[in-house]
Every structure is written in structure tokens, then in C-alpha cells.
Backbone as XML, in Angstrom:
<?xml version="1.0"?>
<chain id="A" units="angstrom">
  <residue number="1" name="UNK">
    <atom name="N" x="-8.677" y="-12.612" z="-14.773"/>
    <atom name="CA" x="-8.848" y="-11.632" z="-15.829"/>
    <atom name="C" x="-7.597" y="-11.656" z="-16.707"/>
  </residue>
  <residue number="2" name="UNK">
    <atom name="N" x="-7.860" y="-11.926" z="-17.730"/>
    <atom name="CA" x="-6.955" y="-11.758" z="-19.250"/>
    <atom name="C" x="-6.440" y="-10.339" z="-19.180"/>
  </residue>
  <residue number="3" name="UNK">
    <atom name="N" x="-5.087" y="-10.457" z="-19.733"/>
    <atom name="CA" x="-4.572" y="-8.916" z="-20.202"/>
    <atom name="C" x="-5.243" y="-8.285" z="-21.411"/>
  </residue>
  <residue number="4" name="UNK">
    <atom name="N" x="-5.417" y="-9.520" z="-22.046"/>
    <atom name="CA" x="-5.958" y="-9.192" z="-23.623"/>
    <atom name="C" x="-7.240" y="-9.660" z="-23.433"/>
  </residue>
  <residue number="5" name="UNK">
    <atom name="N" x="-7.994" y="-9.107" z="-22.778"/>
    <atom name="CA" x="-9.182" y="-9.040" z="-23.145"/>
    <atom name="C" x="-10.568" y="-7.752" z="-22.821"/>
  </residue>
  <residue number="6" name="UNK">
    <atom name="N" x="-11.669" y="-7.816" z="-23.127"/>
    <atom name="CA" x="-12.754" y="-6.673" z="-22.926"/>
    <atom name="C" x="-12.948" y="-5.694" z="-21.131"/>
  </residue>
  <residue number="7" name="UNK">
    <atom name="N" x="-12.896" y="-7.387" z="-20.870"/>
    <atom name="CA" x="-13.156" y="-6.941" z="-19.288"/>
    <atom name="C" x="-11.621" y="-6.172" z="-19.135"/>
  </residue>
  <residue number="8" name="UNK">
    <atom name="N" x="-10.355" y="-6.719" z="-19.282"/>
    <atom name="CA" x="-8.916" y="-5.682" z="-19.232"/>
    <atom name="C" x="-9.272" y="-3.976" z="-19.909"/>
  </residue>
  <residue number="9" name="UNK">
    <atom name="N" x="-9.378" y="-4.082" z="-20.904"/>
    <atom name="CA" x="-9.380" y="-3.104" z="-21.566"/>
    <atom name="C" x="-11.011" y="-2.022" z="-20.831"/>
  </residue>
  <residue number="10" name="UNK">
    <atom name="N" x="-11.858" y="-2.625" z="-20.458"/>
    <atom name="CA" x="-13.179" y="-1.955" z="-19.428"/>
    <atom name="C" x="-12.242" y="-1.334" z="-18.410"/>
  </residue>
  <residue number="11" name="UNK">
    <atom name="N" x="-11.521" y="-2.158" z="-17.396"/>
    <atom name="CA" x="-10.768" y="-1.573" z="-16.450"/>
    <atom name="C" x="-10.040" y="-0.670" z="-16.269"/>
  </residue>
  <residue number="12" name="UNK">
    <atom name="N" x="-8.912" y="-0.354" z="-17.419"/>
    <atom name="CA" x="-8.173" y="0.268" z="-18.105"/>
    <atom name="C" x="-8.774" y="1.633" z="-17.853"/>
  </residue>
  <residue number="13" name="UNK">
    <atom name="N" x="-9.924" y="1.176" z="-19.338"/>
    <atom name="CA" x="-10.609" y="2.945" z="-19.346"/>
    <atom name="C" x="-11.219" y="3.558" z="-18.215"/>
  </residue>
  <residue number="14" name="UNK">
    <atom name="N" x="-12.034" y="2.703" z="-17.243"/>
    <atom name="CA" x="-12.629" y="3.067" z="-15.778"/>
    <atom name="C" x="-11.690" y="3.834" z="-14.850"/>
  </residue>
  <residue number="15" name="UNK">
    <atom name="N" x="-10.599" y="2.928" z="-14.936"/>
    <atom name="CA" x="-8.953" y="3.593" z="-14.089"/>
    <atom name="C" x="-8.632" y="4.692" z="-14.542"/>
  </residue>
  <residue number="16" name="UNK">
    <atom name="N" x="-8.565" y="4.789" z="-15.472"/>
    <atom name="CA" x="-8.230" y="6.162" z="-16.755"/>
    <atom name="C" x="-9.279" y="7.259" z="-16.468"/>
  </residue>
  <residue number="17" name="UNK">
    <atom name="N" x="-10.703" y="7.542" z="-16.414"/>
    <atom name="CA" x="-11.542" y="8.253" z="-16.069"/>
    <atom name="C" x="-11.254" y="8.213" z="-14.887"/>
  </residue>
  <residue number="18" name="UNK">
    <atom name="N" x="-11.275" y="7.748" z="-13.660"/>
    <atom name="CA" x="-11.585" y="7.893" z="-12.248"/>
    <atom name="C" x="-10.408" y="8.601" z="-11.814"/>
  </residue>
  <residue number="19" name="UNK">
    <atom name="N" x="-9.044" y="8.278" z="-12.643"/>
    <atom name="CA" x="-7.726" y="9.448" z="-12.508"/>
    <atom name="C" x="-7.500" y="10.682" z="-12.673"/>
  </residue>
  <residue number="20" name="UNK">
    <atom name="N" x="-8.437" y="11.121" z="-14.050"/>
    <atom name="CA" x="-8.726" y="12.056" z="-14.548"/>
    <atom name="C" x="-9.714" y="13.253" z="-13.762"/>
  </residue>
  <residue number="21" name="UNK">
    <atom name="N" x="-10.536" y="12.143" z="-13.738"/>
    <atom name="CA" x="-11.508" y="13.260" z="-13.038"/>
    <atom name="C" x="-12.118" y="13.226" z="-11.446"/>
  </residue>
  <residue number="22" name="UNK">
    <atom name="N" x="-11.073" y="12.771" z="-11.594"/>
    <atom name="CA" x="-10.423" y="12.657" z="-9.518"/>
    <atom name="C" x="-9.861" y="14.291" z="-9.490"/>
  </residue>
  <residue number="23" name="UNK">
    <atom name="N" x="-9.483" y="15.093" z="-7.787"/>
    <atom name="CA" x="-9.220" y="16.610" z="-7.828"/>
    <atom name="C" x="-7.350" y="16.153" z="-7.558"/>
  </residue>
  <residue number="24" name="UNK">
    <atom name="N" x="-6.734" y="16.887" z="-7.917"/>
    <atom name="CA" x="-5.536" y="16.578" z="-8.296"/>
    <atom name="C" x="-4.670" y="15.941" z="-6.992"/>
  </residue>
  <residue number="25" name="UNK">
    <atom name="N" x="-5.460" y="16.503" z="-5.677"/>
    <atom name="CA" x="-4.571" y="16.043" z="-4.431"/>
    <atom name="C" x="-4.962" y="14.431" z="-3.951"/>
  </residue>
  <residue number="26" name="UNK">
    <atom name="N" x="-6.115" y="14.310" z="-5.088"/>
    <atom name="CA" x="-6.177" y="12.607" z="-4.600"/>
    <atom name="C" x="-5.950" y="11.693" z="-5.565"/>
  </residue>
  <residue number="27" name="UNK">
    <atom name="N" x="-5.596" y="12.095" z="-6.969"/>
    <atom name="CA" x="-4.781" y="10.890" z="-7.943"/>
    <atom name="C" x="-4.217" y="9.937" z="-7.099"/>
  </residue>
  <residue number="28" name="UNK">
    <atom name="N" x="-3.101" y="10.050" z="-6.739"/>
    <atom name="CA" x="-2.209" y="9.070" z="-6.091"/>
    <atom name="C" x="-2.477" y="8.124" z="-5.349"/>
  </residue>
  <residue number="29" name="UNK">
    <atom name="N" x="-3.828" y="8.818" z="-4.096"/>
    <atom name="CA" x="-4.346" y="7.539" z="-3.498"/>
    <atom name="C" x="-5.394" y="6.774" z="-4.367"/>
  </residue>
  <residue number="30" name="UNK">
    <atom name="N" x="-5.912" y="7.417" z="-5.010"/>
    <atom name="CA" x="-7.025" y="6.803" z="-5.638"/>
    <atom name="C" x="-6.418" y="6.031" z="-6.572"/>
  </residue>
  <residue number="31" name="UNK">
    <atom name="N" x="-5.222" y="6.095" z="-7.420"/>
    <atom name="CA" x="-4.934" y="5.287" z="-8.317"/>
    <atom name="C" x="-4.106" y="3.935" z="-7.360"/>
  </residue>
  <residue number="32" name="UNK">
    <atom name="N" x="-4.044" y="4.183" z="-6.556"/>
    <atom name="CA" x="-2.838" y="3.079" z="-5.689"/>
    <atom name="C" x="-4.546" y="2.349" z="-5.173"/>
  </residue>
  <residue number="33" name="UNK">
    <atom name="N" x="-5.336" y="2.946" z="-4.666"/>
    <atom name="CA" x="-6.917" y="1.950" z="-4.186"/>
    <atom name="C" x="-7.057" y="0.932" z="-5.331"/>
  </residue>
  <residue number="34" name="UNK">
    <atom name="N" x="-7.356" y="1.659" z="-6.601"/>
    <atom name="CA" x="-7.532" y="0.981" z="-8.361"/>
    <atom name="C" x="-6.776" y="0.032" z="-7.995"/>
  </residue>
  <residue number="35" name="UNK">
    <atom name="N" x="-5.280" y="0.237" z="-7.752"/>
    <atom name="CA" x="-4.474" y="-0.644" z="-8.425"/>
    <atom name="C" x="-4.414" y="-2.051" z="-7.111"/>
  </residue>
  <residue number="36" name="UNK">
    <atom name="N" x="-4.727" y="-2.095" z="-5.836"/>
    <atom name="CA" x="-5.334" y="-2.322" z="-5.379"/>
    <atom name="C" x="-6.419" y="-3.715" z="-5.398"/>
  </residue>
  <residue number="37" name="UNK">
    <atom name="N" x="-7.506" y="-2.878" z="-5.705"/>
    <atom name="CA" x="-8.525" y="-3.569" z="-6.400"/>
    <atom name="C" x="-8.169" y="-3.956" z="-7.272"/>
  </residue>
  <residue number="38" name="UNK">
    <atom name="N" x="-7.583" y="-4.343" z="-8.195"/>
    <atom name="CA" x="-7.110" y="-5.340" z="-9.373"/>
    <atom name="C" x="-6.339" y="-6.063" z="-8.805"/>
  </residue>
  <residue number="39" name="UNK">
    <atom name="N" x="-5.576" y="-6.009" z="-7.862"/>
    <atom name="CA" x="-4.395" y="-7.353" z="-7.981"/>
    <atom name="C" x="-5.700" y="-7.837" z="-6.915"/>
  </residue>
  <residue number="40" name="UNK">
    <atom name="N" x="-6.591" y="-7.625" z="-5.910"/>
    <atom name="CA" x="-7.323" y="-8.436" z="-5.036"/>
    <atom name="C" x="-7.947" y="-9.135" z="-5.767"/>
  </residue>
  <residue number="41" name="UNK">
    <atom name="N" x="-8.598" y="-8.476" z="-7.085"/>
    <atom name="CA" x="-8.999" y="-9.543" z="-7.821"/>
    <atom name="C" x="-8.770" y="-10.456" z="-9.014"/>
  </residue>
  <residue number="42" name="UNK">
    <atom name="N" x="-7.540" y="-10.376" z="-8.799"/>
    <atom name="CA" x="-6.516" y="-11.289" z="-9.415"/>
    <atom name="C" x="-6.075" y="-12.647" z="-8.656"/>
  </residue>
  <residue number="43" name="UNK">
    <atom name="N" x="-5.455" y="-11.948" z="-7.375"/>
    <atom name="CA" x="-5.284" y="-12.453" z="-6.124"/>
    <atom name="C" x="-4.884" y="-12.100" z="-5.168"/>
  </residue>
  <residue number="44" name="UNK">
    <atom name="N" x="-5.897" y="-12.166" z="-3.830"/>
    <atom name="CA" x="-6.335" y="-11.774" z="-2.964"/>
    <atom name="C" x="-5.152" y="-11.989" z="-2.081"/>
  </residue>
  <residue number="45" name="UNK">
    <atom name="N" x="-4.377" y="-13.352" z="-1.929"/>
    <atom name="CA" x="-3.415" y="-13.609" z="-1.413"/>
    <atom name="C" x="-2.221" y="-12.280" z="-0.861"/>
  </residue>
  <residue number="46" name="UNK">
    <atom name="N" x="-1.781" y="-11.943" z="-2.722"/>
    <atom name="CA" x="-0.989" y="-11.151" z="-2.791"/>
    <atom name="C" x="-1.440" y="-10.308" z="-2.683"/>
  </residue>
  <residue number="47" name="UNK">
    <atom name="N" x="-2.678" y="-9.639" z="-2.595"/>
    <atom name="CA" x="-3.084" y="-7.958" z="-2.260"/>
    <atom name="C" x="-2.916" y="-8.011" z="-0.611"/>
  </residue>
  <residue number="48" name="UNK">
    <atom name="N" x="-3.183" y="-9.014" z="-0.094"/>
    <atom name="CA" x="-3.521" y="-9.168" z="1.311"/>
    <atom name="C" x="-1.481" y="-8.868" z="2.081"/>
  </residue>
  <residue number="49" name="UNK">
    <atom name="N" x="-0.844" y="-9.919" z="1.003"/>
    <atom name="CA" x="0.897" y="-9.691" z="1.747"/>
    <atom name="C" x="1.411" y="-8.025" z="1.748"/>
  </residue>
  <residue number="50" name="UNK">
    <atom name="N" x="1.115" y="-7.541" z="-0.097"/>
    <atom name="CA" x="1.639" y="-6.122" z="-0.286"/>
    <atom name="C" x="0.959" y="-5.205" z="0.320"/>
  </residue>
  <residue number="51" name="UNK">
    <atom name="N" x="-0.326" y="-5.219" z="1.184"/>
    <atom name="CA" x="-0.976" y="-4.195" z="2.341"/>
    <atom name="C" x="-0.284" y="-4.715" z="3.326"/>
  </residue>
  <residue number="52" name="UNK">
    <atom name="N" x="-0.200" y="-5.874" z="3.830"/>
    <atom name="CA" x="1.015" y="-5.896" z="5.200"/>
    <atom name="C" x="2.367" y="-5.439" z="5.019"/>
  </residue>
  <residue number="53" name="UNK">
    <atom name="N" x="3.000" y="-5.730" z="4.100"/>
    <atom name="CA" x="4.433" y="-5.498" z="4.054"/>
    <atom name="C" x="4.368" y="-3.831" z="4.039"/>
  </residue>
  <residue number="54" name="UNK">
    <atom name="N" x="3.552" y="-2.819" z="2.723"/>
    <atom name="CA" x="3.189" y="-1.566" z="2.849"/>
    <atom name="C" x="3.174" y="-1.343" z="4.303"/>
  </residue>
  <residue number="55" name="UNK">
    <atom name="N" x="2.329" y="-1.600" z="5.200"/>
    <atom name="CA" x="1.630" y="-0.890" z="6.477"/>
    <atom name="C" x="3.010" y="-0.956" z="7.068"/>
  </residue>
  <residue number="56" name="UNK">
    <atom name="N" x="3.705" y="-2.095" z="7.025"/>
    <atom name="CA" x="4.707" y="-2.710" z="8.087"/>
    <atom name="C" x="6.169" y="-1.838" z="7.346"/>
  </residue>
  <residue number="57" name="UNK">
    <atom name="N" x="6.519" y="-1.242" z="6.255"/>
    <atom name="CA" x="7.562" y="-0.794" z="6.062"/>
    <atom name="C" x="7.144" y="0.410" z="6.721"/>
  </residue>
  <residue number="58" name="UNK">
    <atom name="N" x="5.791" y="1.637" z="6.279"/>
    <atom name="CA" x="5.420" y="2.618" z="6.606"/>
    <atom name="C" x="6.000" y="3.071" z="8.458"/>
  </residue>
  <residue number="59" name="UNK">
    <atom name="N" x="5.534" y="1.752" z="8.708"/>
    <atom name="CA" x="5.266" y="1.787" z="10.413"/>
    <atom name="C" x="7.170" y="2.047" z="10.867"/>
  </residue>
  <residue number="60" name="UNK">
    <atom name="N" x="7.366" y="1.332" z="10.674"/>
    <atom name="CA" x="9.155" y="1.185" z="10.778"/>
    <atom name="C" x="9.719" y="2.026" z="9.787"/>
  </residue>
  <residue number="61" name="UNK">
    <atom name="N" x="9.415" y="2.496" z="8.631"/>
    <atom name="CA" x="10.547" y="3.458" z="8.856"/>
    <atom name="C" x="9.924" y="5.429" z="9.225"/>
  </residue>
  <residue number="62" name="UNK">
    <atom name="N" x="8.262" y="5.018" z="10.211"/>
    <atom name="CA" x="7.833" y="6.524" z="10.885"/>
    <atom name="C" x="8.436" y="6.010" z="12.013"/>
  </residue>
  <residue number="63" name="UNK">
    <atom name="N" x="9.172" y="4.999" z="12.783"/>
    <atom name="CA" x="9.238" y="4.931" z="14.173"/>
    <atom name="C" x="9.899" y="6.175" z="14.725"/>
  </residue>
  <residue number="64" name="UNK">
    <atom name="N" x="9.689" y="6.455" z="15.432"/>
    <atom name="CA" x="10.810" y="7.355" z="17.093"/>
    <atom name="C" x="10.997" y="6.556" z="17.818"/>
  </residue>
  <residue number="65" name="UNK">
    <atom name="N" x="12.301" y="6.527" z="18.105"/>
    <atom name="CA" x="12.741" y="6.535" z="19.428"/>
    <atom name="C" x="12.616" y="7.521" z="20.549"/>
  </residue>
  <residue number="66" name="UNK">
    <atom name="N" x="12.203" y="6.870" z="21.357"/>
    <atom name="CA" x="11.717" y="7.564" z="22.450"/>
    <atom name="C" x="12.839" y="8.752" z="23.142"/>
  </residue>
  <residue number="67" name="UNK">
    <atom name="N" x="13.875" y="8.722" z="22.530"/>
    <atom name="CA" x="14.987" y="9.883" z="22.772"/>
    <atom name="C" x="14.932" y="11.168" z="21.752"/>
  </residue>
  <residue number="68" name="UNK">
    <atom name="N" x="13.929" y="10.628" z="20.887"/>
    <atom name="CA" x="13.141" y="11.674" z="20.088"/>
    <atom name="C" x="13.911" y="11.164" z="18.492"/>
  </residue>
  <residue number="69" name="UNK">
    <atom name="N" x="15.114" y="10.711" z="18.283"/>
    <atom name="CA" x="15.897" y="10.529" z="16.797"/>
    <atom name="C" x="14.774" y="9.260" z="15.956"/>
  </residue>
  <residue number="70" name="UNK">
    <atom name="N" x="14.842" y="9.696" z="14.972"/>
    <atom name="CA" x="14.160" y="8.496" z="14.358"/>
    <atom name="C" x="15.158" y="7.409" z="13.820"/>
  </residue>
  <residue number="71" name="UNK">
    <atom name="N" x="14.615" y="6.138" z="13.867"/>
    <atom name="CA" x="15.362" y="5.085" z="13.595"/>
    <atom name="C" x="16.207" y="4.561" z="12.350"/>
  </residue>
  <residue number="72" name="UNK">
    <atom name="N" x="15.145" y="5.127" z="10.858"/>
    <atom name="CA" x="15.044" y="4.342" z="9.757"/>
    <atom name="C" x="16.169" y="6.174" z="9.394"/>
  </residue>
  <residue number="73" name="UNK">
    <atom name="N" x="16.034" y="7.073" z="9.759"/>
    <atom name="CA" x="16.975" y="8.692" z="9.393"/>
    <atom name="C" x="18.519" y="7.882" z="8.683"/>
  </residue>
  <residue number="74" name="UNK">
    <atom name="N" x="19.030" y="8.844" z="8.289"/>
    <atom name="CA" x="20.323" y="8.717" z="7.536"/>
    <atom name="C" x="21.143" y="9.949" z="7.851"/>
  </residue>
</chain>
């Protein structure tokens, strides 16, 4: 998909409505799903690394240590 083109600019406005008239506590996920769905179908590759690396930072920096302190804390 072209930046400059119909099908871009379709997406755009679809993303734009579905943000809008999404209820305010789910913008964020819903626009991160959108955004999402566009790079998968751009390429799948890279949607597939930035959901692992996402899951895998998430995971490590919720860890506990089993002495109860968390790991990733400051």
C-alpha cells in the first residue's frame, strides 16, 4: 500500500472514525490494534517481531522476584 494513494487515504479516514467513535477507555487499544493491522499488512514479518519484542519487554519489565521487589523498579 502507497502512502499517496486512495486505498491510504480509505484507511486513514476508517482509523479516524473507529477512534472517534470508539468509548474513550478504549482509544488506545483500539488505535494500537489499527495500527497493528497496517504494518501486518504491509509486513507481516515486522508486525510479527514488534508483538514479540512488545509481549517480551511487557513480561520483563512486570517480573517479581520471588522476594517480592520487582526487577525492572528504580
Amino acid at each position: 500500500m502507497q502512502y499517496l494513494s486512495i486505498t491510504w487515504l480509505a484507511w486513514m479516514w476508517i482509523t479516524v472514525s473507529i477512534y472517534w467513535l470508539s468509548p474513550r477507555a478504549w482509544r488506545m487499544p483500539v488505535l494500537v490494534l489499527i495500527s497493528l493491522l497496517f504494518l501486518a499488512s504491509v509486513s507481516p514479518a515486522s508486525a510479527a517481531i514488534l508483538t514479540i519484542f512488545c509481549l517480551l519487554c511487557h513480561y520483563a519489565g512486570n517480573y517479581r522476584h520471588p522476594d517480592g521487589w520487582l526487577i525492572g523498579a528504580v
